[in-house]
Each structure stands twice: as structure tokens, then as C-alpha cells.
C-alpha positions as CSV (number, residue, x, y, z in Angstrom):
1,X,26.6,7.3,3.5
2,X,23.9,8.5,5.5
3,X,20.8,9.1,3.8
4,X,19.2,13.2,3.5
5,X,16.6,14.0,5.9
6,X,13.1,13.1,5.2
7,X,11.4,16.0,2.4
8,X,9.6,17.0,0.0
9,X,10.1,15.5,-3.8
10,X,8.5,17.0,-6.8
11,X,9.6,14.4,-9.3
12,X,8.8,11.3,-6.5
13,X,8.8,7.6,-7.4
14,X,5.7,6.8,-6.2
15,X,3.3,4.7,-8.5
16,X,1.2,3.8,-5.7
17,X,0.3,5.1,-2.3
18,X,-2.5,3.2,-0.1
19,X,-3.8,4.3,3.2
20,X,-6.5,1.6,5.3
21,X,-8.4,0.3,7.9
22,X,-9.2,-2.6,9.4
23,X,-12.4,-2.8,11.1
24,X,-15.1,-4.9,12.6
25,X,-18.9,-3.9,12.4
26,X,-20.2,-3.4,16.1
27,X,-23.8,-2.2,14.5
28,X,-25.3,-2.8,11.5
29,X,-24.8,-5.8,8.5
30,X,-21.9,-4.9,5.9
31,X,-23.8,-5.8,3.2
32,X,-26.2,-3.2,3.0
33,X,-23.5,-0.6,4.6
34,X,-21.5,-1.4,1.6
35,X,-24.0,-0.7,-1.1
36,X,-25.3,2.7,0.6
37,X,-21.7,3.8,0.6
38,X,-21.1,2.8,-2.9
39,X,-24.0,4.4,-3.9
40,X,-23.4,7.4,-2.0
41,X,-20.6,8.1,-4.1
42,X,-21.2,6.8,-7.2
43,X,-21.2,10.5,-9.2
44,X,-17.6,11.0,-8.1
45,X,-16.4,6.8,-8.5
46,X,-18.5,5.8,-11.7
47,X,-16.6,3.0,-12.2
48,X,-18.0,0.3,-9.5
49,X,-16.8,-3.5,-9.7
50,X,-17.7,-6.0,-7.3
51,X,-15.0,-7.9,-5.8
52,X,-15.2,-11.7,-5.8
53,X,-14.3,-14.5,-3.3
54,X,-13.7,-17.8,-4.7
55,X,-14.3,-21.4,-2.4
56,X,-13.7,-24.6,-4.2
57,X,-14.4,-28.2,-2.3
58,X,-12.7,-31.1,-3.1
59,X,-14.2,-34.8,-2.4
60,X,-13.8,-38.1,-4.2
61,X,-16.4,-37.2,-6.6
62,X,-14.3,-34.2,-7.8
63,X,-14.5,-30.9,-6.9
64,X,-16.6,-28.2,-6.6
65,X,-16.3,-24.7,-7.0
66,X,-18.3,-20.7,-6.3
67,X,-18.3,-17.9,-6.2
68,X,-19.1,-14.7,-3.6
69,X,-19.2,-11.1,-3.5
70,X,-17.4,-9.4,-0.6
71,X,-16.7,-6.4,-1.8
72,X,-16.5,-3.1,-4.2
73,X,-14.1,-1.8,-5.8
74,X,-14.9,1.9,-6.8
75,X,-12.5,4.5,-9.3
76,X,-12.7,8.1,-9.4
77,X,-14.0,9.5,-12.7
78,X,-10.1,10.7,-13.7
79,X,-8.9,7.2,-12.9
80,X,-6.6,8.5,-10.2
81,X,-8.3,7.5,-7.1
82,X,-9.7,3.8,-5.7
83,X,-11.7,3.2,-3.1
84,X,-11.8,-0.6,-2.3
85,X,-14.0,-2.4,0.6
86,X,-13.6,-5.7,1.4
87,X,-14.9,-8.5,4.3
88,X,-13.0,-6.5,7.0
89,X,-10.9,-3.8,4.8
90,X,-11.1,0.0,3.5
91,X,-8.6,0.9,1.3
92,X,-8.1,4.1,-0.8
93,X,-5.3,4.7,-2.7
94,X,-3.6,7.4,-5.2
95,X,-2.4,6.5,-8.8
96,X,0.4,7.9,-10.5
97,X,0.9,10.7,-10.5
98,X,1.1,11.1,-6.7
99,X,-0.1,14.6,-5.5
100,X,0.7,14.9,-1.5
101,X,-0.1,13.3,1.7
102,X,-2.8,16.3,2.2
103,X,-5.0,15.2,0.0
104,X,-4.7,11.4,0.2
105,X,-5.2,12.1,3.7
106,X,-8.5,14.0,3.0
107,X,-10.0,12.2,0.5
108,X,-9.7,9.0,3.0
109,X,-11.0,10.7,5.5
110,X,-14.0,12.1,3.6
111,X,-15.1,8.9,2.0
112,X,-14.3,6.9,5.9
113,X,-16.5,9.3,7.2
114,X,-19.4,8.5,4.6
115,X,-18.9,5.0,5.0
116,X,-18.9,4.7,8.9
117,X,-22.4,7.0,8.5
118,X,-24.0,4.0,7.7
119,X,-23.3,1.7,11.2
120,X,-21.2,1.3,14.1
121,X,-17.7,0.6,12.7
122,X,-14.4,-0.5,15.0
123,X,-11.1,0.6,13.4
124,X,-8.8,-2.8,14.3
125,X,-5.8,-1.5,12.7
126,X,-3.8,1.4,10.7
127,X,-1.7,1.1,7.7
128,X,0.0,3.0,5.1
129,X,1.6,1.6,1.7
130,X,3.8,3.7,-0.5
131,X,4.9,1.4,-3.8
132,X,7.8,3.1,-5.3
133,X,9.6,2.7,-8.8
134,X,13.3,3.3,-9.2
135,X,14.9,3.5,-12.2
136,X,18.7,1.9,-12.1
137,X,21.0,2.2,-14.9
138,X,22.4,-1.5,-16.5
139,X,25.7,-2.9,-14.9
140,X,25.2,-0.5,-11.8
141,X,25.2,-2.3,-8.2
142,X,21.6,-2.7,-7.0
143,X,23.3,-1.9,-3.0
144,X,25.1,1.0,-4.4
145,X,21.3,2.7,-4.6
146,X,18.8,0.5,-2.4
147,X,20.4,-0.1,1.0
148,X,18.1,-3.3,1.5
149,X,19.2,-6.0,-0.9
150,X,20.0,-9.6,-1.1
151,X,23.5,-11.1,-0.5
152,X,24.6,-13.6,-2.4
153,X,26.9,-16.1,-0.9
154,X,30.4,-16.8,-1.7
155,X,30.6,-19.4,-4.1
156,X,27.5,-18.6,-5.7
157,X,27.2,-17.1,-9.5
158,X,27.1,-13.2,-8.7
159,X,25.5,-12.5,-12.0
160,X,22.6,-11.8,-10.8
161,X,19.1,-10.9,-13.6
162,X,16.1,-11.0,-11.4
163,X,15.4,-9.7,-7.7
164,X,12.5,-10.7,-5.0
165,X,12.9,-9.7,-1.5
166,X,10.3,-9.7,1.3
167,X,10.9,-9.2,4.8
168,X,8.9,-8.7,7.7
169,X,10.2,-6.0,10.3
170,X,8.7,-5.6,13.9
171,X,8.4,-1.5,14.6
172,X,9.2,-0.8,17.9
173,X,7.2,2.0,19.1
174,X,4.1,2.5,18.1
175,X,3.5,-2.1,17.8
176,X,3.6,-2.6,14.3
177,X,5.2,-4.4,11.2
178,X,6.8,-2.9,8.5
179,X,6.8,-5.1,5.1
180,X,9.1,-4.2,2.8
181,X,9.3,-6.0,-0.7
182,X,11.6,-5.3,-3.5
183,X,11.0,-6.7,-7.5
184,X,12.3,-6.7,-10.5
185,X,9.8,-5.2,-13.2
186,X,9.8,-5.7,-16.8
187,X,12.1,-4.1,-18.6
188,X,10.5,-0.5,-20.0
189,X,13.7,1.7,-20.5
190,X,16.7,1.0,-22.7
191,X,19.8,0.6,-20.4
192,X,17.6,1.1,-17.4
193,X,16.6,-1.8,-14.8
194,X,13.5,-1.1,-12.9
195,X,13.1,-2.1,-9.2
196,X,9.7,-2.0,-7.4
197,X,10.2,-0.3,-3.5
198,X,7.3,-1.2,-1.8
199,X,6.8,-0.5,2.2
200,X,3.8,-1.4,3.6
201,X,3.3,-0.4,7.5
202,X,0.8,-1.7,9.6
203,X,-0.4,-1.0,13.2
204,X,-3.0,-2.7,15.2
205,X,-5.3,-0.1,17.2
206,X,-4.7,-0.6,20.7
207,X,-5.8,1.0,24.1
208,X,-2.7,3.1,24.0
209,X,-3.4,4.2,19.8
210,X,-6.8,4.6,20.2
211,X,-6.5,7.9,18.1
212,X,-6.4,6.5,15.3
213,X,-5.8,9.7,13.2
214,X,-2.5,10.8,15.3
215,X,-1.8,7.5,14.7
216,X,-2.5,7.4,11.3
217,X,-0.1,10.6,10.8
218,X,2.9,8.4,12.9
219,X,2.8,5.9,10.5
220,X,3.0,8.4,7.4
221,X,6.1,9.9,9.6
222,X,7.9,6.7,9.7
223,X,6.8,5.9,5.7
224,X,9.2,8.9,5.2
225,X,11.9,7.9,7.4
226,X,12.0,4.5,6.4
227,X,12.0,5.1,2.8
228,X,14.8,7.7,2.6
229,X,17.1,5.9,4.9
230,X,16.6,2.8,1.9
231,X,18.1,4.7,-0.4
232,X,21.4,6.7,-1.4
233,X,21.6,10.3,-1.5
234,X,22.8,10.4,-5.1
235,X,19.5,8.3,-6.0
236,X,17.2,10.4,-3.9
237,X,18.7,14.1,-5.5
238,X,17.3,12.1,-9.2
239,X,13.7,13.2,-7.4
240,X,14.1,16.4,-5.7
């Protein structure tokens, strides 16, 4: 069956949606533009954590181990929003519940803009993570909902009580890779199985992207597509 065309849901799945850049400092030292952006918007994100690197050494003596700070983890005053820098990394990402592209879009854009204020940064590459929670009844077919699954071969016990799936999938045009992973979460629901849809799509920035924003809105176009053409219509009309 083929799946409805892309739109709008009000009830969505989505317990997690992520947009970031890669980038490489061309002026400046990251260090210091780190903690000027953090500090910049500390009265909106209150809640600052660093975030730690660990390196352990081993030699015949035993092993050694430490500790470094490579980055800050920041979260909006209504818990909802995170804004996380590492070595080479912005992130910022929407919690349930998820409002709308818009203003993911604009909030990432906003705080981008603050944080490139503070040197001469090189976006490297795009990418755009929806994580998505679907509820499945008990005894229903996981393929019957969720059109990428695991087959089991003949000869195998079909009984199956646990899923992980991971692939990686080359997008044709624009270059990029699409991730998709599928798990089975802990049971939260009586007669209800819980699977984790999670499509991550990245894009290097190349001579031919080099707008990173229209590119930026191409990979959210394609989030779309790819997401409603995973599952059934009958599962998708649960979140219109």
C-alpha cells in the first residue's frame, strides 16, 4: 500500500527532533568561542553542563586514565530545548512535545548565528534527526506497520521479543546518508509494544551545497518523505 503524502500531524510521534552542523574554525580558538556563546545565552539555557571526553592508556604498568572538557551542553529554562557543542558539532534539538519545523528551524538559526559571532566558522556538513515513537499493539506484525524490518530466515524461530535494526543508506541527490535505526523500548503500555523510528540524514557541504540553509530545508523535505513512506497509512491516520 502506498504510503499518504507527506503532511502535517497534530498528534506526531516525535520524541526527538535534532538539527546540526559540522564545522571547522577557520578564525578564532573554540575554547573561548564556546564559553562566550554559552554565556551569551545563559538567561534563556540556565541549565549548562560541560561535556566530557574520556582517554585511558594502557602499558605494562597498568593503565591510566583522564579526563577533558570538549564541550557544553546547554537546556532551555522549560526543559524543551538543547543546545549541545562539541570538538567539531552544534546540535539543537526539540523535546517532546514537538511544535513544528518553523520554530526548530529558528531557534537553530538564532543561537548558530550567536555562536558563529564569536569567529570564523566553516559549516562541513548538514543533518537532520527525527527520533520517532510508535506504539504497536501485542501479537500484531511489526511489517504490517513499519515497512523497514528484519527478516528472519526460514528455519529460524519466528517468535520474535526484541528488535535492532541499523542501516546505512547512500541518498542520491543531494550526497548524503540516511541512517535509519529501529529498537525495541521498554515496555510502558499494557498490550502495546513500543518501537523507536529514528532517521538521521546527513549531508556533507560541498561546492555545489554551499547554501547551506536551502540545503538545510532539502534534508527536512526528504525527513518527511522518508518517514511517511516507512510506515502504513492505517498507522500514520493514528497521528493526523
Amino acid at each position: 500500500m502506498m504510503a499518504i503524502e507527506p503532511q502535517h500531524l497534530k498528534n506526531a510521534p516525535i520524541v526527538e527532533a535534532m538539527i546540526a552542523f559540522d564545522f571547522v574554525i577557520s578564525v578564532g580558538e573554540l575554547g573561548q568561542i564556546r564559553r562566550s556563546f554559552v554565556e551569551q545565552i545563559q538567561v534563556e539555557y540556565p541549565t549548562q553542563t560541560p561535556i566530557q571526553k574520556a582517554e585511558v592508556t594502557f602499558n605494562p604498568e597498568g593503565s591510566t586514565g583522564k579526563t577533558n572538557e570538549v564541550g557544553s551542553r546547554c537546556v532551555s529554562t522549560d526543559g524543551k530545548n538543547v543546545c549541545a557543542i562539541s570538538e567539531h558539532t552544534f546540535i539543537c534539538s526539540r523535546l517532546h512535545p514537538y511544535e513544528n519545523w518553523e520554530s526548530l528551524r529558528s531557534e537553530f538559526q538564532r543561537l548558530w548565528e550567536v555562536f558563529a559571532s564569536f569567529g570564523e566558522v566553516q559549516v562541513t556538513k548538514v543533518a537532520v534527526r527525527y527520533i520517532n515513537k510508535i506504539w504497536l499493539r501485542e501479537g500484531s506484525e511489526i511489517f504490517d506497520s513499519v515497512f523497514t524490518y528484519p527478516k528472519i530466515a526460514e528455519g529460524l524461530p519466528q517468535n520474535t521479543f526484541s528488535v535492532f535494526v541499523r542501516l546505512q543508506i547512500a541518498i542520491p541527490e543531494p550526497p548524503g546518508i540516511l541512517i535509519v535505526t529501529e529498537a525495541q523500548l521498554p515496555p510502558e503500555k499494557p498490550q502495546f509494544v513500543a518501537i523507536a523510528l529514528d532517521h538521521d540524514l546527513q549531508f556533507p557541504v560541498t561546492e555545489k551545497t554551499a547554501d547551506i540553509w536551502a540545503l538545510l530545508e532539502r534534508a527536512r523535505e526528504l525527513k518527511n518523505q522518508y518517514f511517511f513512506a516507512s510506515i502504513s497509512d492505517e498507522l500514520m491516520k493514528e497521528y493526523l
